[in-house]
C-alpha positions as CSV (number, residue, x, y, z in Angstrom):
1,X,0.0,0.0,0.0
2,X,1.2,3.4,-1.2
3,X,1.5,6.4,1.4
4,X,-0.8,9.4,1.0
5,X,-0.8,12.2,-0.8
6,X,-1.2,15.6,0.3
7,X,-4.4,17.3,-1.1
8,X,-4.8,19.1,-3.2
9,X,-2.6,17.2,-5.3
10,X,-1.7,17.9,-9.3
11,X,-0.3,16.6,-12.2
12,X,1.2,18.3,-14.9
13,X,0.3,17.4,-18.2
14,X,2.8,19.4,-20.3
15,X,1.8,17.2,-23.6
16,X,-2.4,17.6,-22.5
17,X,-4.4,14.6,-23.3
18,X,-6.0,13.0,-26.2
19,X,-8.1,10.4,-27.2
20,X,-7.0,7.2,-25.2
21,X,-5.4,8.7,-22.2
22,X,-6.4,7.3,-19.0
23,X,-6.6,8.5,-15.8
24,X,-6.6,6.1,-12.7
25,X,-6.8,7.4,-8.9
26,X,-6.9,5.6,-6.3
27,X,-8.0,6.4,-2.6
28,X,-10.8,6.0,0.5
29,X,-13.5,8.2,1.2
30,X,-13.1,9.7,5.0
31,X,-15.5,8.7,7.0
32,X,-16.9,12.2,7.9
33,X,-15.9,13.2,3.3
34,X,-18.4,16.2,2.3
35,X,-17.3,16.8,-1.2
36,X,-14.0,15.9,-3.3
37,X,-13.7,16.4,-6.6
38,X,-11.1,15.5,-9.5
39,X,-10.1,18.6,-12.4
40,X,-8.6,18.8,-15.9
41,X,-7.2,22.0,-15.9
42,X,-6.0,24.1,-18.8
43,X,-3.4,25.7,-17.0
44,X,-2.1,26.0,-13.7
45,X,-2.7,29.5,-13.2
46,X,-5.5,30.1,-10.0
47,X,-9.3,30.3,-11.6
48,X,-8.1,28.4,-14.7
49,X,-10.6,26.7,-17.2
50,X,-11.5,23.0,-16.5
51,X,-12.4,20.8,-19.3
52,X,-13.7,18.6,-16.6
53,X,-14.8,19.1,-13.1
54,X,-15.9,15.4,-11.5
55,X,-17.1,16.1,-8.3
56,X,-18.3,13.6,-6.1
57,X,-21.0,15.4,-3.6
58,X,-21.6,12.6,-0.7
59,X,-23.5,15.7,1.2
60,X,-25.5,15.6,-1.2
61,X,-25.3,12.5,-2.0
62,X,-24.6,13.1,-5.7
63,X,-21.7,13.3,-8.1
64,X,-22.1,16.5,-10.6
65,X,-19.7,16.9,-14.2
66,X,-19.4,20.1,-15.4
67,X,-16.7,22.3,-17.4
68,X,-15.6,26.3,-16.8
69,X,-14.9,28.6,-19.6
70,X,-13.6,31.9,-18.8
71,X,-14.6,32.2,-15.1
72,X,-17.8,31.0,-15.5
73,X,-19.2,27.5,-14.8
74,X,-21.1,25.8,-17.9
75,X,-24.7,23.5,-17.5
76,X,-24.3,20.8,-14.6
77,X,-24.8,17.3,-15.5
78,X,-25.4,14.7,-12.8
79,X,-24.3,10.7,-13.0
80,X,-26.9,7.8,-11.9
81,X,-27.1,7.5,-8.0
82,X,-23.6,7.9,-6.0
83,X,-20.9,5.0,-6.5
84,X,-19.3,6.1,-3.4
85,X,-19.2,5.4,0.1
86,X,-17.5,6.9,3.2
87,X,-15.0,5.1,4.6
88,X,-14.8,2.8,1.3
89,X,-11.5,2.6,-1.0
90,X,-12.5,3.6,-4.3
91,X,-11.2,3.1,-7.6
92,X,-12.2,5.9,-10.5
93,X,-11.0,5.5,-14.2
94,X,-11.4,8.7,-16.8
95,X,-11.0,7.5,-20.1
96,X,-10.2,10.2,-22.7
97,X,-12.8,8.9,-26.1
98,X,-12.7,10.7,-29.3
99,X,-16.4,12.2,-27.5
100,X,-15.2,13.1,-24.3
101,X,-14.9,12.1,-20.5
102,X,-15.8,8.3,-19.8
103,X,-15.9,7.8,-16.0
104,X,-15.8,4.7,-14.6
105,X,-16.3,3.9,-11.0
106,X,-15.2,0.1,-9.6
107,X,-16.0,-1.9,-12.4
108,X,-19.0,0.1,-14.0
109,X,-19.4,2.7,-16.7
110,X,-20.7,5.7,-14.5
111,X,-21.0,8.4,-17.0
112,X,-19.9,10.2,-20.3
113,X,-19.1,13.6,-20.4
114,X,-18.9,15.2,-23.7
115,X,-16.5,17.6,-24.4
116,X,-17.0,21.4,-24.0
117,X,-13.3,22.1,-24.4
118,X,-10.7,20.5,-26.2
119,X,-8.9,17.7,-24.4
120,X,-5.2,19.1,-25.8
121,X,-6.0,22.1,-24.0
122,X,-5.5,20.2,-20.5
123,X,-2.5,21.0,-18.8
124,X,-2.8,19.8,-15.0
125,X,-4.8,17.5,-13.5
126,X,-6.4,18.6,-9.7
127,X,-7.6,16.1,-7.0
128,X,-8.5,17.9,-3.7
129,X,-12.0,17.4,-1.3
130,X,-12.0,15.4,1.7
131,X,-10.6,12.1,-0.2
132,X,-7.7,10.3,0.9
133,X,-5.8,9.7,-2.0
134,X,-3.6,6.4,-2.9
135,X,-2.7,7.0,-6.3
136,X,-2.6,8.8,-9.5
137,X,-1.6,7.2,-12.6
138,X,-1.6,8.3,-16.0
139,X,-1.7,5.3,-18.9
């Protein structure tokens, strides 16, 4: 088992992403978690566009996509019920398709999220929230 990592925690992605790039993290949901959430970020600059914003909500107990262009947040869109549980490891793939986002959660398509920006535009990928994070691997 792998230490933790401090939060929030990036990776730079100084070649961006493109259509077959995955994403795998790792990690446990505290047992008190409110909200975490996982970013593509076009730059690393504070306020910077996200081409994906994947934010588990177990407040809420929901997990919202949605994209920022230019400071302002786009149309949320909501995956089917919520695939996580506090004080539960948790394994989340992004897949990067020729359409967008795929998330999947365990072993389970979760959801699509279609692109809003272009996936070369990502620069830095953001995991902060109350998660506990294992790992973060880029394929």
């Amino acid at each position: 088992m792998s230490g933790s990592y401090t939060i929030p925690h990036k990776t730079s992605l100084p070649e961006g992403i493109r259509s077959g790039t995955v994403l795998r993290i790792r990690g446990v949901i505290p047992d008190k978690a409110g909200r975490f959430h996982v970013n593509f970020l076009c730059s690393e600059e504070e306020g910077a566009d996200a081409a994906l914003h994947f934010n588990p909500r177990l407040d809420t107990s929901e997990v919202v996509f949605n994209s920022k262009q230019q400071g302002s947040w786009g149309r949320e869109e909501r995956g089917q019920g919520i695939p996580f549980q506090r004080g539960q490891p948790f394994e989340v793939l992004v897949i990067v398709t020729d359409e967008g986002f795929k998330t999947v959660v365990g072993d389970s398509h979760y959801h699509h999220f279609r692109y809003r920006l272009p996936p070369a535009s990502v620069r830095l990928v953001e995991v902060g929230g109350d998660v506990q994070l294992e790992s973060v691997k880029i394929f």
